[in-house]
N, C-alpha and C positions, 0 to 999 in steps of 0.2 A: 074452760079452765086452761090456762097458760102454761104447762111448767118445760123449763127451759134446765137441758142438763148441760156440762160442761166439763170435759175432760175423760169421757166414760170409759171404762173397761168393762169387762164379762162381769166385773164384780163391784164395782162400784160408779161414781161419778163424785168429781173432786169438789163439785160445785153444783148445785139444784138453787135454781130460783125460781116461785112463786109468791105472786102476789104482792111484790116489791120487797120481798124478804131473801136472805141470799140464806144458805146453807151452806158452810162446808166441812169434808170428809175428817175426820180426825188428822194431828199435823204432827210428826212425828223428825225428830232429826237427829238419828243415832248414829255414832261411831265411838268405835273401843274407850279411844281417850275423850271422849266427853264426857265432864260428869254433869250433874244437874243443873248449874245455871248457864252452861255452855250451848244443852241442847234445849232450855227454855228460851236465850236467844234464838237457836234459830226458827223452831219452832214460831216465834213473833215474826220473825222475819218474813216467812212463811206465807201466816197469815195474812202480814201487809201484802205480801204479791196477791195471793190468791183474792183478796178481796179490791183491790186495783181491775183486776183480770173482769172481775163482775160486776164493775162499774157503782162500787163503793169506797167507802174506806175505814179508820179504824174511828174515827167521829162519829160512828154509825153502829158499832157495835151493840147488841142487846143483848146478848151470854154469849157467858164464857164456861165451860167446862172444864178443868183440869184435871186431869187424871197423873197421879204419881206414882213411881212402883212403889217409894217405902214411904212413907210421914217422915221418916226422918232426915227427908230430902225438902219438909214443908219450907222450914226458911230459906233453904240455898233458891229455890224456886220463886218464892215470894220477897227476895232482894231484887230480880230481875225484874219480875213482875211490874213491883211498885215503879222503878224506874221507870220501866217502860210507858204504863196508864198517869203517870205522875199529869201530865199535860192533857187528858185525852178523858173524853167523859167517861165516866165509869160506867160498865154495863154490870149486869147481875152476874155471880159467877158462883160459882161451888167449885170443892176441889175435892177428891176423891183418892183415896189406896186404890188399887186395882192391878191384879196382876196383867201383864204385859204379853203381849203375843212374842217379844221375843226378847232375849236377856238384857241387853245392851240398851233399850229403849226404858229411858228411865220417866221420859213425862210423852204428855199427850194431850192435845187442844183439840176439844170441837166448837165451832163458832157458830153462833145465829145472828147475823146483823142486817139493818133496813140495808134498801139498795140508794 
């Protein structure tokens, strides 16, 4: 069994791929003045590098997770969203409330896509 990590710390790895499948870390991009469809841009941003880096792309996505601090951040987040995937196959996705490891981090993406 192959599994190839990438970017690791004491505490995670920003990237794990097995078996032609990429994994990565939750994608976070918080500052004061961001509000939600600011840090859902970069947060996409993000994931295009990170999945570049692992010798994919976003054609290849197969879930999406979204994690939001409040629902009532659902449309600001899903304006961006749509723009974004509007060209790009659609992978499965959920989107979830969930409180936030820290205040200012209002969304959060984890991605599973082929390599």
């Amino acid at each position: 069994m192959n599994i190839e990590r990438i970017g690791s710390t004491d505490r995670m790895s920003k990237i794990v791929k097995h078996n032609d499948t990429i994994y990565l870390c939750g994608q976070t991009a918080s500052a004061d003045e961001w509000d939600t469809a600011e840090q859902t841009r970069r947060c996409l941003e993000q994931v295009e590098g990170l999945l570049l880096e692992a010798g994919s792309s976003t054609d290849k996505l197969l879930s999406v997770t979204i994690y939001v601090r409040d629902m009532k951040d659902f449309a600001a987040m899903n304006e961006v969203w749509d723009n974004w995937i509007a060209d790009k196959p659609k992978p499965a996705r959920a989107c979830v409330e969930a409180h936030m490891a820290r205040p200012n981090v209002l969304v959060e993406l984890t991605v599973i896509a082929a390599q």
